[in-house]
C-alpha positions, 0 to 999 in steps of 0.5 A: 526073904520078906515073907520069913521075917514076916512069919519070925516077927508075927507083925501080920498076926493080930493075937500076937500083938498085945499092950506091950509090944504096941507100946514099945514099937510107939515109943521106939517110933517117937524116940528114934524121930526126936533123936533123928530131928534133934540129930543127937545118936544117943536117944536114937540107939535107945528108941532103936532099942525099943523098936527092936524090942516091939518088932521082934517081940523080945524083952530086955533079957535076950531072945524069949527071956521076958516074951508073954507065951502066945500058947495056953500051958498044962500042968504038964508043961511045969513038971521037972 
């Protein structure tokens, strides 16, 4: 079970980690302990938002709505 979340979320893969993803999962980290220091539930939802986000490498418009693509794309991957 650990091993397919694992392999889902790439956390062991070092190319699939860039600026962004480091960024959320620093924020959601610091968010979600302030809140949790602070014993106030609605930052906590927000950094847990955050984390989420980082972990599972999703933006704000669902699953794969504003992920940066880890593969290189053709041209014929753009024709209708």
């Amino acid at each position: 079970m650990f091993n397919r979340f694992l392999k889902r979320t790439h956390l062991l893969n070092r190319r699939a980690w860039n600026f962004t993803r480091v960024l959320r999962v620093s924020l959601g980290l610091a968010v979600l302990i302030a809140a949790i220091m602070q014993r106030d539930w609605m930052p906590g939802l927000f950094g847990l938002l955050f984390l989420y986000q980082g972990v599972y490498n999703v933006g704000c418009c669902g699953a794969d709505g504003c992920e940066i693509p880890q593969g290189k794309s053709t041209v014929e991957d753009h024709r209708p």
